[in-house]
N, C-alpha and C positions, 0 to 999 in steps of 0.2 A: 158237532161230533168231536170227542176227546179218543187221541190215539195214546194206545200205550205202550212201552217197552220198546220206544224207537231208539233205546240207546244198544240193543240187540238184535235192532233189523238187518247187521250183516249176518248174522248167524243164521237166521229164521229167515235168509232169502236165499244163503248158500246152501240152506238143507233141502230147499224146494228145489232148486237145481236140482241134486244129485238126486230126488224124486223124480223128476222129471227124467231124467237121463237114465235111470234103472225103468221106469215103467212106459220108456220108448223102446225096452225090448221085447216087452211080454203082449200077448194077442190085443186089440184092443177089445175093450168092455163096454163099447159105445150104446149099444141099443142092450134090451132086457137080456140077463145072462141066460142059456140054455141049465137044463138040469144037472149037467155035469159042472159047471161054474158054481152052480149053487151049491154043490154039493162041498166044490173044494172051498169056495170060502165058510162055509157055515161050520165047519174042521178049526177054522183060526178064527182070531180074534177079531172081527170084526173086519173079515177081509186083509188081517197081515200074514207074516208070515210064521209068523210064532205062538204056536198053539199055545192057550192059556193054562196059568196054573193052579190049580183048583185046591183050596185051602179046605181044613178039617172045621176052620168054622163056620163057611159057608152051612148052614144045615137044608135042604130041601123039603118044602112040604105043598100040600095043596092048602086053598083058599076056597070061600064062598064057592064050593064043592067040588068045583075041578079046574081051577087056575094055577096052577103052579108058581111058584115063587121060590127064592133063597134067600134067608134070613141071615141076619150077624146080629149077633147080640154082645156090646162089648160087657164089660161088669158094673158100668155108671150108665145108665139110660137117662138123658135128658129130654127125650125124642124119640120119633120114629120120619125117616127119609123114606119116600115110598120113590125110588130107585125106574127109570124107566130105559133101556138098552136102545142104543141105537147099532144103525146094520141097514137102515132105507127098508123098513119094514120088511125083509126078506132073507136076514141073514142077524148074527150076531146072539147072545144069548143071556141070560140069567146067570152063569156059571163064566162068564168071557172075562168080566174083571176082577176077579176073589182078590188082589191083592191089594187093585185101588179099593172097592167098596168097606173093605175091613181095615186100611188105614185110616180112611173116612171115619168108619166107626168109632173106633178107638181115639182120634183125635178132635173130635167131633162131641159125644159120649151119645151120637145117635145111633138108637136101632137102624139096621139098613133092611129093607124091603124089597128085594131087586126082582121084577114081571118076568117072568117069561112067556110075554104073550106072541100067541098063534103068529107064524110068518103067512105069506103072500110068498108064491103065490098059490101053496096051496090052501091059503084063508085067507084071501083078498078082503079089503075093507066090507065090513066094518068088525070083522073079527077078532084083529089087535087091538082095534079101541074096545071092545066089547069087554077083552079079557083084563085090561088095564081098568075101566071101571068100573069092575067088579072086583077087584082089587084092591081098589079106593074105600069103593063103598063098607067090604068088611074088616080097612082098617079103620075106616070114621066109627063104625061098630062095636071093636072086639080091639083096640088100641089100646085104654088103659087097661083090658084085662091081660091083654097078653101082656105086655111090656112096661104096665103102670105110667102110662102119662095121655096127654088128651093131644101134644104140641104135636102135629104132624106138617111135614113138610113134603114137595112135589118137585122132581126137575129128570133132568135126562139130557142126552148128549143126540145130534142132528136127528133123525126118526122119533128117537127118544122124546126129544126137546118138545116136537110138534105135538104128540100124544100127553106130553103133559098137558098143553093147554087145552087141548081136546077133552082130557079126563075131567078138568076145571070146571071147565064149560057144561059140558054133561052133567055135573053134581047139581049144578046151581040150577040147569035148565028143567031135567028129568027129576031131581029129590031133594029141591029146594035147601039145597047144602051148599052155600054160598062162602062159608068162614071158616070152614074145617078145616082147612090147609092153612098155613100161617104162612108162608112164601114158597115163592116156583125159581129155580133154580135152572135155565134156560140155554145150553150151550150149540152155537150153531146149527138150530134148528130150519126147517122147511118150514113156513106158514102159510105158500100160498103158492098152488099145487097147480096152479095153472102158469106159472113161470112169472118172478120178478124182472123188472131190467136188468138185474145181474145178472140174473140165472141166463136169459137167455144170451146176451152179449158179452159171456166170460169164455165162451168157443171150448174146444177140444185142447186145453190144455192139459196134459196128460198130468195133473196131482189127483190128489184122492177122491177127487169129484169135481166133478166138468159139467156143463150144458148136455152131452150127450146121455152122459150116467144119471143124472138126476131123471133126465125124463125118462128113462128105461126103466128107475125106480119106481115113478110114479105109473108105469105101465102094468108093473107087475100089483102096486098095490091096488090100482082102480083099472082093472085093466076095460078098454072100448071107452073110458070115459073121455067126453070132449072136455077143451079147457073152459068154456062152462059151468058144465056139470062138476067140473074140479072148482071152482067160486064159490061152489053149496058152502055154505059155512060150518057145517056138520064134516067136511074137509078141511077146508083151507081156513083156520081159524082167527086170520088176519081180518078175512071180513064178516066175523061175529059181532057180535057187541060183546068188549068185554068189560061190563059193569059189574062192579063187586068182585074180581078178581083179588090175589093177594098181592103184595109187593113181589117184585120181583130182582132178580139179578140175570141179565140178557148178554152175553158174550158170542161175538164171530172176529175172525179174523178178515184182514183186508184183502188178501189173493184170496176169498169164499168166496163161491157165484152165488154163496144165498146171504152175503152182507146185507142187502135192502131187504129182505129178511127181517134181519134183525132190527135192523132200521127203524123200521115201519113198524115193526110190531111194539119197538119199544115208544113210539111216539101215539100210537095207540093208544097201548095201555098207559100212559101218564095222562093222557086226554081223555080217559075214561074213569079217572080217579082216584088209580094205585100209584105209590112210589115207583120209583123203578133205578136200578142203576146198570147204564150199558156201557159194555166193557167192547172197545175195540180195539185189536191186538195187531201192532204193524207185524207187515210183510207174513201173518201167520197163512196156515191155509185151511181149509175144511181138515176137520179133524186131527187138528195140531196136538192136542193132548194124549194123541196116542204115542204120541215120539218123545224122545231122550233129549228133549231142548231145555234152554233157560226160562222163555216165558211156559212151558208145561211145568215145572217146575213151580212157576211165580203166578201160575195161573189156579193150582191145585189148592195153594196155599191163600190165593182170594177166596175161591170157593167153602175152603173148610173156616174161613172167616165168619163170612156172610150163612151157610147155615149153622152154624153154632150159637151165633147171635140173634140169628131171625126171631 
């Protein structure tokens, strides 16, 4: 395992403090949030504090007949991102990043495709997967007519991340769509829903996700499931076979309780046949990229590398 950005670890461990020390004053969020929690964070961005800004080029439309989606179409399409939100299946939105998705675009010259699929827990599993791959499937469809090109790519941020490979999976299992996507784009994702070593021995550290919050997440999304039934690989997509996936780019940071996570899936899918390049970011924490840091910064800028090149 290659760590990055350790010339920036005092920074990205003095910011996890002052997280820590600000979200030691607010209620704790340990078990599944009540309808009023849900309500205040599905308001902001992905559970911050600062309501997202919603740009004129984001456009809104439906998909494969009633999917919802927001589109960015810069003025050079070389591509289309098919954009997956994260929020732990239950919060977060299609509309939450307008300004990252359309910098993307425009530096990228990919179409962006961002889901807005069903939350949990009023559409508990398998309803966000449903919507995302139906979403897949009428861009592997109606891709170069809408936007003139075939190159489609797949990724997402923690919920996000998981539902990409889920969406993957599904193409190749259910409509023998194995190549359609040309790379998956993976940032601090879940893969395995019945708890890694991390997850469960990262305890109640109060950053943006803990051992108690993730499995509160996975309450809401699978709610009465045992950890089991959370192994089905049609969940937890660690223990799929993932044969014929595309390369990938896998990033978690090292304070993440879902680091083995990424771990493991990235060692996976290289033992399964794909490329793969995993990115671990010292001292970061679950959902680093939502913050005003250097490696978000130098993380954005790998990212708009690697799908520009894919």
């Amino acid at each position: 395992m290659t760590i990055t950005d350790e010339d920036c670890l005092a920074e990205t461990l003095a910011f996890n403090r002052q997280f820590e020390a600000t979200a030691a004053s607010r209620p704790s969020r340990g078990q599944a949030p009540d309808a009023a929690v849900l309500a205040r964070l599905r308001r902001n961005r992905l559970g911050g504090r600062t309501p997202p800004v919603r740009l004129p080029q984001g456009r809104p439309r439906l998909v494969a007949d009633d999917v919802r989606v927001r589109v960015f179409v810069p003025d050079r399409v070389d591509g289309v991102y098919l954009h997956l939100h994260g929020g732990g299946w239950a919060f977060g939105s299609a509309d939450g990043q307008d300004e990252r998705l359309w910098q993307l675009a425009e530096q990228t010259h990919l179409a962006v495709v961002s889901v807005d699929y069903r939350l949990a827990p009023e559409h508990p599993f398998p309803a966000g997967p449903d919507d995302c791959e139906a979403a897949a499937r009428w861009l592997v469809t109606h891709a170069e007519t809408e936007f003139g090109t075939r190159r489609l790519l797949i990724g997402g941020e923690s919920a996000g991340a998981h539902l990409s490979v889920v969406t993957l999976l599904r193409l190749r299992d259910r409509h023998g769509v194995a190549g359609a996507f040309r790379a998956a784009h993976l940032l601090f994702g879940p893969y395995d829903l019945s708890m890694t070593p991390s997850q469960r021995l990262f305890g109640s550290k109060p950053l943006l996700s803990n051992t108690d919050t993730l499995h509160g997440s996975y309450e809401l999304f699978t709610p009465g499931a045992t950890a089991e039934q959370r192994r089905d690989p049609a969940v937890s997509p660690l223990f799929a076979d993932l044969t014929g996936l595309p390369p990938a780019r896998i990033v978690v940071g090292t304070e993440d309780p879902l680091l083995d996570d990424s771990l493991f899936l990235a060692q996976r899918w290289r033992a399964a046949g794909a490329p793969v390049r995993l990115g671990v970011v010292a001292g970061a924490m679950h959902g680093f990229t939502l913050f005003p840091l250097t490696v978000t910064e130098r993380e954005l800028r790998r990212q708009h590398r690697f799908l520009a090149t894919a």
